[in-house]
C-alpha positions in Angstrom: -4.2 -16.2 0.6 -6.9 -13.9 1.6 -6.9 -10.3 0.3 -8.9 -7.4 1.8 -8.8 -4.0 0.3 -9.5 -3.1 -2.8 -7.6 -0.1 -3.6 -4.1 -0.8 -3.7 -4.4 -4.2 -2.4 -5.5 -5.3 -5.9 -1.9 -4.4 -7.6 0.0 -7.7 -6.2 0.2 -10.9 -7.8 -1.1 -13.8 -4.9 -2.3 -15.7 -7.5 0.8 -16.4 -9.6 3.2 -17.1 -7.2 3.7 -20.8 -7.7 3.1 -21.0 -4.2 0.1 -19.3 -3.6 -3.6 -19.5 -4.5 -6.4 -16.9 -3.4 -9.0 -18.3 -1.8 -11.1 -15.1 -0.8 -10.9 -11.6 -1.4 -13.0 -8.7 1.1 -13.9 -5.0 0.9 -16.9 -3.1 2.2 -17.1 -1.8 -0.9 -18.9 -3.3 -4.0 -17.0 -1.8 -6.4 -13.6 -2.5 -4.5 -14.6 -6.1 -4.0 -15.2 -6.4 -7.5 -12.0 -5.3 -8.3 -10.4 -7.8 -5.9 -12.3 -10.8 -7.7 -11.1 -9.8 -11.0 -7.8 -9.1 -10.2 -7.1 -12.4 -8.2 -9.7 -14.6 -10.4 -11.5 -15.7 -7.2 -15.2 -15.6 -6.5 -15.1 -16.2 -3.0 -15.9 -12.7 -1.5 -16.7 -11.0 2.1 -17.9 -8.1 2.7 -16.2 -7.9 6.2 -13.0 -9.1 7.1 -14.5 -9.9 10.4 -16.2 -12.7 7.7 -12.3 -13.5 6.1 -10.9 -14.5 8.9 -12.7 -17.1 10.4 -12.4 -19.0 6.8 -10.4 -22.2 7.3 -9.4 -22.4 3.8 -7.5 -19.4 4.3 -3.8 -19.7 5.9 -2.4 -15.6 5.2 -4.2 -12.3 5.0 -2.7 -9.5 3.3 -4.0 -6.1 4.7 -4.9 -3.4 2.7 -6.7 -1.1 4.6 -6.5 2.3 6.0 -3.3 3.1 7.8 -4.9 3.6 11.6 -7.0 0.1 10.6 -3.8 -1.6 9.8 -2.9 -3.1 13.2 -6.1 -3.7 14.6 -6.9 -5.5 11.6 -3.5 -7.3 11.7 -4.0 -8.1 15.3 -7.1 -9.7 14.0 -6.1 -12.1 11.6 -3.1 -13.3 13.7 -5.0 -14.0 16.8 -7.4 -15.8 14.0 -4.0 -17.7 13.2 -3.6 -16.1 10.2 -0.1 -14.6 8.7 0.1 -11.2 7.8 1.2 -9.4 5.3 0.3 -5.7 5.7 0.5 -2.2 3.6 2.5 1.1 5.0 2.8 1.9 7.6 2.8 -0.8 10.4 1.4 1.4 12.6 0.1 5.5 13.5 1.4 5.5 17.3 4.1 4.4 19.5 1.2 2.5 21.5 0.3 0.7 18.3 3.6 -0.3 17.9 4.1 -2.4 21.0 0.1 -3.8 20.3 1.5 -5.1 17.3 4.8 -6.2 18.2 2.7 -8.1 21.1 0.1 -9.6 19.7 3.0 -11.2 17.2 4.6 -12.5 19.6 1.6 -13.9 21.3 0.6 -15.4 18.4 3.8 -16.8 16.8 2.2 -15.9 13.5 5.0 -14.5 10.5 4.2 -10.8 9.5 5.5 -8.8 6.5 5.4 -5.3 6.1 4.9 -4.3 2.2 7.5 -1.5 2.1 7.9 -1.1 -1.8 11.2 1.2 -1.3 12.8 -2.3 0.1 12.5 -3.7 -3.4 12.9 -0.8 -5.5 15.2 -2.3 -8.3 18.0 0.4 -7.4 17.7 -0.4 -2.9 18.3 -3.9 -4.2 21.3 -2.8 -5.9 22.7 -0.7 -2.9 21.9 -3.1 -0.7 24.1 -6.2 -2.3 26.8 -3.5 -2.8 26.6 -2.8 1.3 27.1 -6.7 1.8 29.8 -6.6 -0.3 31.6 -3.7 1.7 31.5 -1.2 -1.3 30.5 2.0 0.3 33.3 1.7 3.4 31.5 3.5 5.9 28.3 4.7 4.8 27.8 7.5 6.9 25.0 10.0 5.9 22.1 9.3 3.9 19.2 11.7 2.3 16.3 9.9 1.8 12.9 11.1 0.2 8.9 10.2 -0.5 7.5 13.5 -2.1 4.3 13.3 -3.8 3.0 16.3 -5.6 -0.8 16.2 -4.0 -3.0 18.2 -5.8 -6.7 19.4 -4.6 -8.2 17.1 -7.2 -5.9 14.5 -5.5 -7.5 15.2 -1.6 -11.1 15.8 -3.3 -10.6 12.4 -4.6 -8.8 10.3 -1.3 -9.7 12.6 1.4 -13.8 12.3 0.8 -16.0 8.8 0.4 -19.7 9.5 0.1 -19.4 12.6 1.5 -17.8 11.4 4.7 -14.0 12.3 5.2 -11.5 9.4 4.9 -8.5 8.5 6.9 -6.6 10.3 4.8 -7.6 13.2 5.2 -5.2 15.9 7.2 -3.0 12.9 7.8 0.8 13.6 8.7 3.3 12.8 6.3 5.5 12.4 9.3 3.3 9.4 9.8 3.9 7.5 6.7 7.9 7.7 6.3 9.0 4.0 5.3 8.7 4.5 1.6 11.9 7.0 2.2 13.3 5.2 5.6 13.0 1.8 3.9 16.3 3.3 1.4 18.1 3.2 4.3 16.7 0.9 7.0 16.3 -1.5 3.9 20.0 -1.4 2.8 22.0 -1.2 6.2 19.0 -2.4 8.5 20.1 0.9 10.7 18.5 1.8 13.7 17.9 5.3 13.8 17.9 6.4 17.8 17.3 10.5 17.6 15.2 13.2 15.7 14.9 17.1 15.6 12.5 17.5 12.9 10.1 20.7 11.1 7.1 20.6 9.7 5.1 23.3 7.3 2.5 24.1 5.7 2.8 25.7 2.6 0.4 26.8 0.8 -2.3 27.2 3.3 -4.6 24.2 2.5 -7.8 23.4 4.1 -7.8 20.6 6.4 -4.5 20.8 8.2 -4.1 22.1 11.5 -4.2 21.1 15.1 -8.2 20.0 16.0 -8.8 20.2 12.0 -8.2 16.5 11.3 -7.9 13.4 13.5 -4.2 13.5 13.9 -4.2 17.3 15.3 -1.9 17.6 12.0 -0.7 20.8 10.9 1.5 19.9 8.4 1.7 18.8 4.9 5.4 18.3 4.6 8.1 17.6 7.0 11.9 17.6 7.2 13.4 15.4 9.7 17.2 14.8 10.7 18.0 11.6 12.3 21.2 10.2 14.0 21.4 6.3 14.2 22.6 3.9 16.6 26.4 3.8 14.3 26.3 7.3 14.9 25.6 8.0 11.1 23.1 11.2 10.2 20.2 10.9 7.8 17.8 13.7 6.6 14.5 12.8 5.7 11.7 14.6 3.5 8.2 14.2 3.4 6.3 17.1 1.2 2.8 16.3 -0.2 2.5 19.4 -2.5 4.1 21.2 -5.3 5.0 20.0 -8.5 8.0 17.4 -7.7 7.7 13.7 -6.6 9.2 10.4 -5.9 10.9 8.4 -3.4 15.2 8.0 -3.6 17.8 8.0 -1.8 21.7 9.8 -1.7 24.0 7.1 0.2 27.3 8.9 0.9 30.3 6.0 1.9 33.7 6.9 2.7 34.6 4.8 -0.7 31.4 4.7 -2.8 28.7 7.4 -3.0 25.1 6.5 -4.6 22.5 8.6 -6.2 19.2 7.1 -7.3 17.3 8.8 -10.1 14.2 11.0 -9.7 12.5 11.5 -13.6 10.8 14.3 -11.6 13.4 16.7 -10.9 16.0 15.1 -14.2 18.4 13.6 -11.2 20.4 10.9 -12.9 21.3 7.6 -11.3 25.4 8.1 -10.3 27.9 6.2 -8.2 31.0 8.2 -7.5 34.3 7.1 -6.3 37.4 4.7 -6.3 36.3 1.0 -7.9 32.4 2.5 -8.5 30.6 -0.2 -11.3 29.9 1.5 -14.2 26.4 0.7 -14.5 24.3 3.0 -16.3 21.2 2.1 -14.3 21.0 -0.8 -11.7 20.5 -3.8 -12.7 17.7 -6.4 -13.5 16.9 -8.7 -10.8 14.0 -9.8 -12.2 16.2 -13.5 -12.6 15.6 -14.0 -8.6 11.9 -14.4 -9.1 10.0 -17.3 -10.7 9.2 -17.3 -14.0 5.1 -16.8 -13.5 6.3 -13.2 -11.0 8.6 -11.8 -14.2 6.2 -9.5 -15.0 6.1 -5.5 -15.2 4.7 -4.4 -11.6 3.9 -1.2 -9.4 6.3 0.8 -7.7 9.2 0.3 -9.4 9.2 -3.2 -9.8 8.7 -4.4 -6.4 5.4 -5.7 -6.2 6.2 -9.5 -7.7 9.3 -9.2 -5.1 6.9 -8.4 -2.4 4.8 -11.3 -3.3 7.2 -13.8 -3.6 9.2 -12.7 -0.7 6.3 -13.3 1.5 5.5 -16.7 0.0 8.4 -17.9 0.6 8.8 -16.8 4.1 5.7 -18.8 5.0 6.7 -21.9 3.0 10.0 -21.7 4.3 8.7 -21.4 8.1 10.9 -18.0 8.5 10.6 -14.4 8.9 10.3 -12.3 5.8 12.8 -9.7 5.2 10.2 -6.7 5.6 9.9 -8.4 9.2 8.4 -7.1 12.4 11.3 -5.7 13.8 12.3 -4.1 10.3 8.8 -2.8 10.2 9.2 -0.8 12.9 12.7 0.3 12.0 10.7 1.9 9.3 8.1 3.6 11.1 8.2 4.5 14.4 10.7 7.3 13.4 8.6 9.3 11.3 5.7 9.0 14.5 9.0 10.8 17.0 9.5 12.9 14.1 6.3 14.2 14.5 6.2 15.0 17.9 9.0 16.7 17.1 8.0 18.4 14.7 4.7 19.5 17.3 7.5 20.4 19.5 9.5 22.9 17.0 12.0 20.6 15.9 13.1 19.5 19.7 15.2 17.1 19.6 13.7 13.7 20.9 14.7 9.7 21.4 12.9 7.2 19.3 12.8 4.0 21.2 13.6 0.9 20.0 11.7 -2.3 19.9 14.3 -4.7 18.6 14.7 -7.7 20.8 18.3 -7.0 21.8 17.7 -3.3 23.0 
């Protein structure tokens, strides 16, 4: 494995998976690359993944770099012959979306996107509950990322050396898979339509149309989306205030599901005829290999991340967080924010699954 991006890319665990071992870590920034090195226990660094990629010893790169980076940078390694396993989102535009989808193709290399939500310990539990036919027809979901931003927070993310980051003004329309991925990841739903809203509240400097690379006026967003089944699913986005989290509301015709949120006091609760009585999902650490039992970011999901991965590439297969899923997960929230441009027209998210 080679690593690049030393922010959150140093919170995953390459280096214990029995089947792994870093071989190079890269970040154009000193400190970041340090942090890389430490984390992983390699001294092998780059400064440029330009540098990473042309390293034979290296077989997988998992990108961690700034969201409009992440498919060029993808593209990269896999026309290097590299894997890839990248952070949210897989892409910022519709025409990124098919560069990517292409250049995997092209390539034949395995790519994973590292949607935490897909292994957040209580999707795990909905989702074996949805194999098992517990929630009849599941047919509305609410699903939720809200992260209570402060201006500390964009002093800190939006500005590097004085120079503005990709993060700043970005759309939270354009980073939905840590809510999709509660739905997307449990009934791998396509979702086919959007009429979505966007607003601004409180006034905060650095959103609005020509303000910010993305022409973004918005610093939350509500979208509702029908799927391919016909099924609704409303979807929020809101980077301010005092609430956060990501969680979903499932809503079967036999078994309804509410994940927690320690933000807001809302308890985990299944409701019906034949519910478990669980009083929080349960542990699935016993899936992963003894060396990946340890606590991890984001609920839990990082180990599951890196051994999903691993295994996909040892096994010769697709990884679960696939392509196709990928972009189940994303290229909604980019429609929903045309939409939202468009005041909440209703619009038809195209699909890039092989069978459509």
């Amino acid at each position: 494995m080679g690593v690049v991006g030393g922010g959150f890319g140093s919170s995953f665990f390459w280096h214990l998976d029995p089947g792994s071992i870093v071989t190079a870590v890269s970040d154009h920034r000193p400190e970041r690359r340090k942090s890389l090195s430490e984390a992983y226990r390699c001294d092998k660094t780059y400064d440029e993944l330009e540098q990473m990629v042309n390293d034979p010893q290296v077989d997988a790169i998992a990108i961690f770099t700034g969201a409009p980076d992440h498919v060029p940078h993808a593209c990269m390694a896999m026309e290097a012959g590299k894997h890839v396993v990248s952070a949210v989102p897989a892409c910022v535009s519709l025409e990124q979306a098919q560069q990517l989808l292409d250049c995997k193709k092209k390539t034949g290399r395995h790519y994973m996107m590292a949607e935490t939500s897909y292994y957040n310990r209580y999707t795990i539990a909905a989702r074996d509950l949805f194999k098992q036919g517990s929630f009849g027809d599941l047919f509305y979901s609410e699903v939720e990322y809200n992260h209570p931003i402060t201006q500390e927070d964009r002093d800190t993310m939006w500005f590097h050396n004085g120079k503005k980051t990709w993060r700043y003004g970005y759309a939270p329309m354009l980073y939905p898979t840590h809510a999709l991925g509660h739905l997307v990841g449990v009934t791998r739903e396509r979702l086919t339509q959007v009429s979505a809203h966007g607003v601004q509240t409180p006034h905060i400097d650095g959103y609005g149309v020509g303000k910010n690379r993305y022409d973004n006026p918005f610093n939350g967003a509500v979208g509702l989306f029908t799927t391919k089944q016909g099924h609704m699913c409303r979807c929020s986005l809101i980077w301010t205030g005092t609430h956060g989290g990501d969680r979903a509301s499932l809503y079967g015709t036999k078994l309804s599901y509410y994940m927690p949120n320690e933000s807001n006091g809302q308890r985990f609760l299944m409701s019906g005829p034949g519910a478990p009585d669980w009083k929080e999902a349960p542990d699935a650490s016993n899936r992963l290999p003894e060396a990946l039992r340890v606590p991890s970011g984001r609920g839990g999901s990082h180990v599951f991340l890196t051994h999903e991965f691993i295994t996909a590439l040892l096994e010769d297969r697709e990884p679960a967080v696939n392509i196709y899923e990928a972009l189940a997960m994303t290229v909604p929230g980019i429609v929903g924010q045309q939409s939202a441009l468009k005041d909440g027209e209703s619009l038809k998210i195209p699909s890039f699954d092989p069978a459509a």
